[in-house]
Each structure stands twice: as C-alpha cells, then as structure tokens.
C-alpha positions in Angstrom: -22.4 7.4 -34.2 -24.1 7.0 -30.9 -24.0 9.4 -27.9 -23.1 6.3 -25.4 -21.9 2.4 -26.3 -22.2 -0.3 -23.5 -20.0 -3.7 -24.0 -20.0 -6.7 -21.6 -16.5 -8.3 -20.6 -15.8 -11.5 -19.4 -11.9 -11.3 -18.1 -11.5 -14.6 -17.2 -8.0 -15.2 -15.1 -6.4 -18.2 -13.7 -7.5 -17.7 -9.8 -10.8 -15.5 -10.5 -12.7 -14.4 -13.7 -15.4 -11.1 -13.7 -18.3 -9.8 -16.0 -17.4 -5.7 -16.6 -20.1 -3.6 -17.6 -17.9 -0.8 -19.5 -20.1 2.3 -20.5 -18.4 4.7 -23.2 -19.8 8.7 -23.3 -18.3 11.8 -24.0 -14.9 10.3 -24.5 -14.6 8.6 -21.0 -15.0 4.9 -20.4 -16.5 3.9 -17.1 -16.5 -0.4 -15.7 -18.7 -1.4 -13.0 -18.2 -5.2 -12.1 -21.7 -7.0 -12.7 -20.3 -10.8 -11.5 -17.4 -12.2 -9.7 -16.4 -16.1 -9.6 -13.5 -18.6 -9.0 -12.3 -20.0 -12.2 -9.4 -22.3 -10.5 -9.0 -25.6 -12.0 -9.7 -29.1 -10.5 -7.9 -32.1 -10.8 -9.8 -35.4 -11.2 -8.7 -38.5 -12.6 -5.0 -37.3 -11.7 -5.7 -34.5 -14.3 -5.4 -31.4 -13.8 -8.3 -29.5 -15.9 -10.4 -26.6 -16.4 -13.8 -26.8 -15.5 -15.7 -25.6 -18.3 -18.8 -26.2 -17.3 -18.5 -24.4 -14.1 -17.2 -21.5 -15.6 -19.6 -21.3 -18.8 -22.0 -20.9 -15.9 -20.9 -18.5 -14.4 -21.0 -16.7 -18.1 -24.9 -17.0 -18.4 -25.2 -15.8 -14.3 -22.7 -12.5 -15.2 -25.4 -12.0 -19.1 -28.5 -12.6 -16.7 -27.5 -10.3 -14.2 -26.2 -7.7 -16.4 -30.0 -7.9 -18.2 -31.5 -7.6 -14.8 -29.7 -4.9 -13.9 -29.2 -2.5 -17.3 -31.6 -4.1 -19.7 -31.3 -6.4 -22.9 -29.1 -4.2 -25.2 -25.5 -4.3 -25.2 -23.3 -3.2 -28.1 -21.1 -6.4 -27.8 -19.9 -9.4 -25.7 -16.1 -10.9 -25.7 -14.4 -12.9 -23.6 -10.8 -12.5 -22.7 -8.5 -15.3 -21.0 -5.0 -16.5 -20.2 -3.7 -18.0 -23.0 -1.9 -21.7 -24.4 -4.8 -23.9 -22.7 -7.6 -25.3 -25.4 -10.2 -27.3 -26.1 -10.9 -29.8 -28.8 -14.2 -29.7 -30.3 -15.7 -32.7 -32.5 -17.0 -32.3 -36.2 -20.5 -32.3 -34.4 -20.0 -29.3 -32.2 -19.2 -31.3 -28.7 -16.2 -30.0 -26.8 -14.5 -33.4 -26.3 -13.5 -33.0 -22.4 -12.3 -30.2 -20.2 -9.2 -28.2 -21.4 -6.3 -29.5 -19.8 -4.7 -26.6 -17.1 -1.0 -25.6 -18.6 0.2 -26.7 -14.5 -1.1 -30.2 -15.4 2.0 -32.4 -15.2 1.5 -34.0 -18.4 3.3 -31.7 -20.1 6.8 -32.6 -17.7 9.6 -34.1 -20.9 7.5 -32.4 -23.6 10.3 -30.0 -24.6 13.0 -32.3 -24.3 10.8 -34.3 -26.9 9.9 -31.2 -29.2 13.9 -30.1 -29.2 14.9 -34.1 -30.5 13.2 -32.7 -33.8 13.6 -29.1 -34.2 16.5 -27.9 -32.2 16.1 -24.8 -30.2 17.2 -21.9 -31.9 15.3 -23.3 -35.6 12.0 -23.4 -33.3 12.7 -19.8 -31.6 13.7 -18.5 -34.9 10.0 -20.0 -36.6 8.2 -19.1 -33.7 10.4 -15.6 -31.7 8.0 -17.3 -28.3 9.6 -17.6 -25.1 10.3 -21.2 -23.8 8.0 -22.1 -21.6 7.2 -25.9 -20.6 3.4 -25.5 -21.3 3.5 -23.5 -24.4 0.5 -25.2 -26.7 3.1 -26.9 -29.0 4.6 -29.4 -26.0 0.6 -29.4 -25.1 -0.4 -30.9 -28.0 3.1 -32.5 -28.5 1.8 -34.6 -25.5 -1.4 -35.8 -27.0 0.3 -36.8 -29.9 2.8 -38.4 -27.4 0.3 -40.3 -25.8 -2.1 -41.4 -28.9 -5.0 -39.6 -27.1 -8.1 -40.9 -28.7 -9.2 -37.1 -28.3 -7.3 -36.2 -31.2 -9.3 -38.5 -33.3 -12.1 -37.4 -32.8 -11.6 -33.8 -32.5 -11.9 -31.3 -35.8 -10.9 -28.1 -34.2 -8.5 -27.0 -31.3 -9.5 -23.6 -29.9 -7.6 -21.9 -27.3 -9.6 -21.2 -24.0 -10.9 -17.2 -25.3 -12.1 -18.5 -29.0 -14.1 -21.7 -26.8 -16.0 -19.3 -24.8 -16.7 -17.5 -28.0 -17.7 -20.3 -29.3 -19.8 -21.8 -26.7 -21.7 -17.8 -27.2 -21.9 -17.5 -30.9 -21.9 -21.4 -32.0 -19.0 -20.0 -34.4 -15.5 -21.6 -34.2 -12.0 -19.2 -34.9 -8.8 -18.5 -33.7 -7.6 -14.8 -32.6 -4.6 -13.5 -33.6 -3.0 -12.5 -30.2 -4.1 -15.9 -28.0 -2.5 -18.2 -31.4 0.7 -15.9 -30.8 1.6 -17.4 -27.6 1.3 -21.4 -28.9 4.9 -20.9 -29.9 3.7 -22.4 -33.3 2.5 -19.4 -35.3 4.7 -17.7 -37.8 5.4 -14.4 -35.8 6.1 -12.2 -39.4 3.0 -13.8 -41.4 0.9 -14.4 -38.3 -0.2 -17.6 -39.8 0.7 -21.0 -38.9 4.4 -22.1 -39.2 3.3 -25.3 -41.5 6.9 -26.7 -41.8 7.3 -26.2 -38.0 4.3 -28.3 -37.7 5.2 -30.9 -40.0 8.7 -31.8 -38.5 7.2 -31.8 -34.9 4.4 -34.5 -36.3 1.4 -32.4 -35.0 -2.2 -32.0 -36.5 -2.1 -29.8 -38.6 -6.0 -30.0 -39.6 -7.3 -29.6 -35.9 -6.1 -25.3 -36.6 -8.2 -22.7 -37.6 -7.3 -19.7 -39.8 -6.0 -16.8 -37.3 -8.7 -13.9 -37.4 -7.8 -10.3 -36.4 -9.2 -8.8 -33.1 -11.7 -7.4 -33.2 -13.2 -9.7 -35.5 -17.5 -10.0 -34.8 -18.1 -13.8 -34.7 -21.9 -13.5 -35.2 -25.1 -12.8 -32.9 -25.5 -14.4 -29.7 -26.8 -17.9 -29.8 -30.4 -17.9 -29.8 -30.9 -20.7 -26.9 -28.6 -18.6 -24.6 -30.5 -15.1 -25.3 -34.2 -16.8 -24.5 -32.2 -17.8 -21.7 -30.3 -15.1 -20.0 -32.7 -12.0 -21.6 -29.8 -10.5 -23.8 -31.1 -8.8 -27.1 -30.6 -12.2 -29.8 -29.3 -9.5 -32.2 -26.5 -8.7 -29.7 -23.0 -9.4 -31.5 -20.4 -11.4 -29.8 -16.5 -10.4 -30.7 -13.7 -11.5 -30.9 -11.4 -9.1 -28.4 -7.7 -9.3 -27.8 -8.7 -12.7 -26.4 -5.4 -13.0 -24.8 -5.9 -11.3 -21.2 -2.2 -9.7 -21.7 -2.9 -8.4 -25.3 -6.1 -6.5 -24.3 -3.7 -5.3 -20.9 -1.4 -3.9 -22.8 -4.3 -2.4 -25.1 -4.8 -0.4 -21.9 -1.6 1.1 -20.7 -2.3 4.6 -20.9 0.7 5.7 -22.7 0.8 9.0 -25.1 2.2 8.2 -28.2 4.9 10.9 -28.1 5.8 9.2 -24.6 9.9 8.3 -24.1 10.9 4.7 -24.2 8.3 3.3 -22.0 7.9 -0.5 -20.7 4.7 -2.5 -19.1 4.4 -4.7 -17.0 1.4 -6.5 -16.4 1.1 -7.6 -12.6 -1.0 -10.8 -11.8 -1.0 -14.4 -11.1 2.0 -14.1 -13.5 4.2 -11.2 -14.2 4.7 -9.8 -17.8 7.1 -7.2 -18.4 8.2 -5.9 -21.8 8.0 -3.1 -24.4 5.2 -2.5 -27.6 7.1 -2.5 -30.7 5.8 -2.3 -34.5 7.7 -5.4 -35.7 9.0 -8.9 -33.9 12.6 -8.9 -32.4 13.6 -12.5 -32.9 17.7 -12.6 -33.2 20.2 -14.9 -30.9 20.3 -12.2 -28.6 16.2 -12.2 -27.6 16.9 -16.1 -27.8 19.4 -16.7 -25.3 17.6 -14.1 -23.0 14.1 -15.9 -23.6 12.4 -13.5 -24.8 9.0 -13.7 -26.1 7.2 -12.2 -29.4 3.4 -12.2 -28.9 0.4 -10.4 -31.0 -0.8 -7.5 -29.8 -3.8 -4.5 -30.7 -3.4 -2.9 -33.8 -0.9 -4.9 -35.7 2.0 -4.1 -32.4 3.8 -6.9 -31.0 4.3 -7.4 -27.3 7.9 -8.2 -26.9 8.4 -9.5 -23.2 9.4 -11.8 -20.8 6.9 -14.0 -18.6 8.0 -14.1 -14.6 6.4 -15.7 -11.7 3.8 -13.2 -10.6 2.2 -13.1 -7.8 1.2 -16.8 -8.2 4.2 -17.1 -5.3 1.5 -15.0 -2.6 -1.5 -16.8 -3.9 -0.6 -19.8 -3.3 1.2 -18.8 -0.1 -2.3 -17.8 0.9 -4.4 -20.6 -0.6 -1.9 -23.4 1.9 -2.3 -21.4 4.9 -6.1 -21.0 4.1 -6.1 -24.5 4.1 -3.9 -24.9 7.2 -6.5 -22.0 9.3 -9.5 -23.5 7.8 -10.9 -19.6 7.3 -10.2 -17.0 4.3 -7.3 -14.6 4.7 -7.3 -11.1 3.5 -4.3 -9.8 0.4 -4.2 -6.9 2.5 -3.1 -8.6 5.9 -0.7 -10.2 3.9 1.1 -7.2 2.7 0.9 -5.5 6.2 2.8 -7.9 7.9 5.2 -8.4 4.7 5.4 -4.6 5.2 6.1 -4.7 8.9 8.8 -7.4 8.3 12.9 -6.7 7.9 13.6 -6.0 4.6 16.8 -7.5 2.6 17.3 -10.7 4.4 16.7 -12.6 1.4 15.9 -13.8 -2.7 14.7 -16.6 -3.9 15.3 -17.4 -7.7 12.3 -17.4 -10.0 13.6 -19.5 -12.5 13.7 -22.5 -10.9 10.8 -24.9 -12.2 9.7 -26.0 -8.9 7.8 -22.7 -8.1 4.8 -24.2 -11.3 3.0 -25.9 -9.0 4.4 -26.8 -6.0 2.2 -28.8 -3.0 3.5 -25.9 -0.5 4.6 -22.7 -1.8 5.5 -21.3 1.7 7.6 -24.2 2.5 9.4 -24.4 -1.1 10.5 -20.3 -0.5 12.2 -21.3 2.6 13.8 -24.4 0.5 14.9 -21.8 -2.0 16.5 -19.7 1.0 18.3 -21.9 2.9 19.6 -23.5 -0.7 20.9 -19.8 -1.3 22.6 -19.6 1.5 20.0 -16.8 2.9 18.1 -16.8 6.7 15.1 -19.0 6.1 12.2 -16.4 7.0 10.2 -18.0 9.8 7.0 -16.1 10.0 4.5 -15.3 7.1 5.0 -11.4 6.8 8.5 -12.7 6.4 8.2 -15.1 3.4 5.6 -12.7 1.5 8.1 -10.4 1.6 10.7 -12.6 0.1 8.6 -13.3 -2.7 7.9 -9.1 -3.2 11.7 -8.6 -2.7 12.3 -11.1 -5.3 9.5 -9.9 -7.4 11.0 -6.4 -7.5 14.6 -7.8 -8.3 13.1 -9.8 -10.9 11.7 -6.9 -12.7 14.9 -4.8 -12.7 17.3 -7.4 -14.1 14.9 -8.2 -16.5 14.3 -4.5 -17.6 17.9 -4.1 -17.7 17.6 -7.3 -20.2 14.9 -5.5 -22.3 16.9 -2.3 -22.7 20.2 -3.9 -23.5 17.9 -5.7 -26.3 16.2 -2.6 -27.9 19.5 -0.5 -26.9 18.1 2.1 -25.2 16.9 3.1 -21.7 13.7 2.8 -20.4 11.9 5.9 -19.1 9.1 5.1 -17.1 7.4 1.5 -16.4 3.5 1.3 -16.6 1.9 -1.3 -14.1 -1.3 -2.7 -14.9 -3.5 -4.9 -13.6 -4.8 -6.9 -10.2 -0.9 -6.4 -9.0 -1.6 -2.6 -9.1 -3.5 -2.8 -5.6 -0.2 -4.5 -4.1 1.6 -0.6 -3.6 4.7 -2.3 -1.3 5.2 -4.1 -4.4 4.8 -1.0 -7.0 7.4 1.1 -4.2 9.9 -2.0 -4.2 9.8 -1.9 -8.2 10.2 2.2 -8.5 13.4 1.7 -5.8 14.7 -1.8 -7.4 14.6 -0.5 -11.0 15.0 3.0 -10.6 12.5 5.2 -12.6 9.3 6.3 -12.1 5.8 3.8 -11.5 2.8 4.8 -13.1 -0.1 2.3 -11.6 -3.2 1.8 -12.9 -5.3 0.8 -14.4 -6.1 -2.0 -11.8 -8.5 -2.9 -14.6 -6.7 -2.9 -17.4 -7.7 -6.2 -19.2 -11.5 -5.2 -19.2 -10.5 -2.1 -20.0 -8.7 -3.6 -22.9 -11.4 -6.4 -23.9 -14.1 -3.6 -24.3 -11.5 -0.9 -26.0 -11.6 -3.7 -29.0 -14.8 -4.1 -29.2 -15.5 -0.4 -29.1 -13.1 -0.3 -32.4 -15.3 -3.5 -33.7 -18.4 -1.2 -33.0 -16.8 2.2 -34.9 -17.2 3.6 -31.4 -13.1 4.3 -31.4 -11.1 4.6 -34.6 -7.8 3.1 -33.1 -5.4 2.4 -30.4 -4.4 6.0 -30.0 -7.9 7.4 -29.6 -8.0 4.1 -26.9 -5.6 5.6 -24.9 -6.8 8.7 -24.9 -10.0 7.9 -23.5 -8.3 5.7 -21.2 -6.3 8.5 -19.9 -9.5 11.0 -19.7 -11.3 8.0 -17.1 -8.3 7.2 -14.9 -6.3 8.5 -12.6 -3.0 6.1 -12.0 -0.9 6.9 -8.9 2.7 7.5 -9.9 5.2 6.1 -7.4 9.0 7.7 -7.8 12.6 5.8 -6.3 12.9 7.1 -3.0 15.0 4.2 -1.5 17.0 3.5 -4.7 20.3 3.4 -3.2 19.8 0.6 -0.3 18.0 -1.7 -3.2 21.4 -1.2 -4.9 23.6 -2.3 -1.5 20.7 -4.7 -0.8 21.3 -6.6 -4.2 24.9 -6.6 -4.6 24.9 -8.3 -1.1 22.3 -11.1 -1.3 23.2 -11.7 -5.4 26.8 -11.8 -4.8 25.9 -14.7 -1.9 24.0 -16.6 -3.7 
C-alpha cells in the first residue's frame, strides 16, 4: 500500500458542479477545489434540458487544470451527480440529445398515467421509492407516452453519473445507488423490477445490469488523456454516483453512535436514517418515504424536502430584477435581522418545482395560510428558513415513529452547512443536538469510494474514521427550543 493516494472528484449539483482534488496520508483526507462552474440547465425548444456539452467541458478544464497544477498521476476519477435525469445513447456510441432536466414540465400527468396500470401501493411495495413527479419511471413513462423517436433509436439509458462516466472511459453501466432512486429497481434484489416494467409498457432493453460502487469502469479514454495531460493508464470509477449516496458515505458517524439521522442540506433537502435493510411497509408508504442504495450494501431510508432551492431561486429572480450578483451571505443577514415567527409556507405544495417567481409564490403561500405576507427580502428568506426548520422536525418526528425509536443527534452535511441560522433553527425546531460539517461531504464521499476501489480504505467504517481525523464539524445545541414549540402550535394551528 502506498504512503499517499490522490483521486479527482467531479460533484456535479443542480445550480453548480466542482473538480476536488482529495489527497489521503497518514489516515487524514484533505480536498482542495481545482475548478468551479454553473451546471444549471437551459431551456430551448420549450424543453427544459441539461447541457451536456457545456458541462463535459468544464470536465476536461477541471482534468487540465488539475495536470497543470499537481501533475499527470491520479489514483482515480469519478463523477457524482443528482440523480433520476439520463441520457439515451445509440448502438453507435452517440448520446441522442441533452438529458431532459427532472423540472421540465413534460413529466406534468405522468403519475396519474403510471398509477392507471400499477396502482400505488403495488408500485411502492416493488419499488419502497418516494413519490416524486420526476422519478425516472414517469420520465421514461413520458417518452413512451409521446412515441419519442429517441427511444428508437437509443440502446442504452444511463442516468446522468454513469454518462459522464461514460463520456471518460467509453464504457457504458449503471451504479447501484443512482438506479435506486428510478423508483423501478427491485429495492431487496437491487436488480430491475422486470414485471414492474412490463405492466407499465417501458423498455425494458434500453437498462443496463446495476454494478456496485465502486466498480473501476476502465482507463481514461485515450483521446481525452492526449488532451487534458492525465496519465492514459489513470482508472475511471464508478463512485456512489448518486451525489446523496456518496453524502451520506461522509457523515462522520462512530459506529457505536446512538440512533442518529442525516440530513443532507442543498438545492434539495434529504433527511433520513442508514439502515442495513429496506423499510418498505404501509406505514413508510402513506408517509412517502423513500428506500435508496447506499455505500456498503446500507440503504438510505429518507424523505426528499424542498431544500434550499426556495433561497436560490429567491436570489436568481432578484438577481434578475438588480441586474448585479447578490451574495448567500447578505441574504441570511437580513433573514437574520428580520422578526422571527410571523409565518410558514407548506412545502408540499407542487407549485414550489419550478415556479417563474419564487419570492412572489412565498407570499402566495402566506397570505393563502392566513399568515402576514412578508414584504421585504430578509423577510421572505426567513420564511423559507422558518419553514425549512419546521419541515425537518415533523419529518424527523415521522422517521422515528417509523423506526420506533428516538433520534439522538442529526448530522448536517453539505453546501447547507455554511447557512448556520438555518443549522440553529433546526437544533431549536427539532430539539437535539446539530453536528455540521462536512460542508463537503459529497466529494468527500465520491473519493472515500474510490479510495475503497483503490484498497486505500478497507470499508465504510475505516471511511469515517478518517473523515473524523480531517474535520472538525461545529456542533450547534437547542438553545431557543421552547419559543419554536409556542411559535409552531401558533402558526400550524392557523393554517
């Protein structure tokens, strides 16, 4: 075994994606962020899409600069993303078009459709995934829907981690925990549900065997080594391709640790607990909860919320509306300075996907509530905290009464970690201890894999280990527990 291992993440999210540079020695893993870029979608032709292109480029920039700056050997490249998007790839090799963006309106009916010919339950109960309008089955469900000529003339669908792997190694597959969240794998055999398949009318040829992570796909292409300078013999791997699954890979839990929960804090919100088998029983199902793949054979049993999606886009229409960037932290100042309690918006309601003004829909969703319609921006961020926070606690409560026990401690990981308003309100709206950090936590997770791939790290445990030797996570306790109590009774019970 070697003194030191370097790996080379791409963790590609659904605002912003980043090349990581993570450096493991003497049981400590280090990150230093070689390439930032926007990886938001575009819509053209009234489609909303992903622009591969655009992104694949910034790929080779975030190889060539990491060449320039460190050399041409690396112990391994993967690529994490979010997950249910794909692409469709022809028997020749060509990707077809750009993956449609899971906010694309096309999929608007899809369930409806899917549940005239498997009802709910028998599709939760083949699948244990959360319902979720633009799950990959109503996705494809849609193209079949439509007779898109794509599917003709496609061989292989590969979700959006296993096409970037492709795109480096030239060889096609289908990881584990990204097939988990299509809501059309078989959660016990981790194979495709076939008959689910069949009685929903959807190609069942276009799928590709699910492969473990941590799985090496083959050397990097030749063409893109000459090109960016990496070492040809450099192996690309097949992470936790799911940004979530290589998250949670990261919380820096101790085994013997009591009854902890995760939630992983970005554009979307993902709270929930590890277990060693799925939880799929009517209960989960009429709470929604999900049953996703995770590191090391676990499963990730949780619920997906509206993240912080609700500030982003808060942000991106007043952008707009200045005509200059604003700053994250501004934004939580003046959410910070603003009166606290006035009131909750509900995060179930569908119109928060993809609305044309988010700051204008959370004063719709305040004034339909019954609540003072916040007037000034520090206001409405802090509405969408607020309702963040109150989010998580019913939904932890949810998780507990589930698994029948009570949750300890709650582990935030993630871009959301850097939002500490947010981390306090959680602490005081749920009630336990915040352990934050690391912000990282999906690069973190993306090379953790591919150290196990390399027989750098034996397993999980050893993972978090390390992880807990490098960081340092800030621990925030409820200090203000009590008026988040008051504070809820009052605005729930008017609502």
């Amino acid at each position: 075994m070697k003194d030191t291992y370097r790996f080379l993440a791409f963790d590609l999210g659904a605002e912003s994606g980043r090349a990581v540079l993570g450096t493991l020695h003497g049981g400590r893993l280090s990150l230093e962020v070689i390439h930032r870029f926007r990886t938001e979608g575009l819509i053209m032709l009234g489609v909303r899409q992903w622009d591969l292109a655009r992104i694949y480029e910034e790929i080779c920039e975030g190889l060539t600069l990491c060449v320039r700056e460190y050399g041409p050997e690396l112990d391994g490249i993967a690529v994490d993303t979010w997950g249910v998007d794909f692409g469709l790839v022809a028997s020749d090799g060509t990707v077809l078009a750009n993956p449609r963006h899971y906010r694309d309106k096309s999929n608007e009916g899809m369930q409806d459709l899917a549940f005239a010919k498997v009802p709910k339950p028998e599709l939760y109960a083949a699948t244990g995934i959360q319902f979720l309008p633009f799950n990959s089955v109503y996705q494809l469900l849609g193209y079949t829907r439509r007779q898109a000529p794509l599917l003709d003339a496609a061989e292989s669908l590969m979700l959006m981690g296993d096409l970037f792997g492709y795109l480096l190694s030239g060889v096609r597959s289908c990881e584990y925990t990204n097939a988990s969240t299509t809501q059309m794998l078989d959660p016990y055999t981790r194979s495709w549900n076939r008959e689910l398949l069949d009685k929903l009318g959807l190609p069942k040829r276009l799928l590709l065997n699910p492969i473990m992570p941590g799985t090496v796909l083959g050397p990097i292409l030749p063409e893109l080594a000459e090109e960016t300078g990496v070492n040809p013999d450099v192996p690309i791997i097949a992470t936790a391709s799911h940004d979530t699954a290589s998250a949670v890979a990261a919380v820096p839990a101790d085994a013997d640790e009591d009854a902890w929960a995760y939630l992983s804090s970005g554009t979307w919100s993902l709270l929930g607990a590890e277990l060693d088998a799925p939880h799929v029983s009517e209960q989960s199902l009429a709470e929604d909860f999900t049953n996703e793949g995770g590191v090391g054979g676990t499963i990730r049993f949780l619920k997906n919320i509206f993240g912080l999606w609700l500030v982003q886009e808060c942000r991106r229409c007043w952008e707009k509306e200045d005509g200059q960037s604003l700053d994250y932290g501004k934004l939580t100042a003046d959410a910070q300075a603003s009166e606290a309690f006035t009131a909750l918006i509900n995060l179930d309601d569908s119109r928060l996907m993809a609305p044309d003004n988010m700051p204008e829909l959370i004063q719709t969703l305040c004034e339909e509530a019954g609540h003072p319609v916040p007037q000034t921006r520090g206001a409405i961020v802090r509405v969408a905290l607020e309702s963040l926070a109150a989010k998580y606690r019913s939904t932890l409560k949810r998780l507990d009464g589930l698994l029948g026990r009570d949750t300890r401690v709650l582990h935030i990981i993630g871009g959301g970690v850097q939002n500490r308003l947010l981390n306090q309100m959680t602490a005081d709206a749920c009630g336990i201890p915040v352990v934050a950090g690391p912000i990282e936590a999906t690069a973190l997770g993306n090379i953790g894999v591919q150290a196990m791939a390399a027989g750098a790290l034996a397993d999980l445990e050893e993972f978090r280990t390390v992880i807990r030797n490098s960081e340092a996570p800030e621990r925030y306790e409820p200090v203000n527990r009590d008026a988040w109590n008051q504070a809820l009774e009052k605005l729930q019970g008017s609502s």
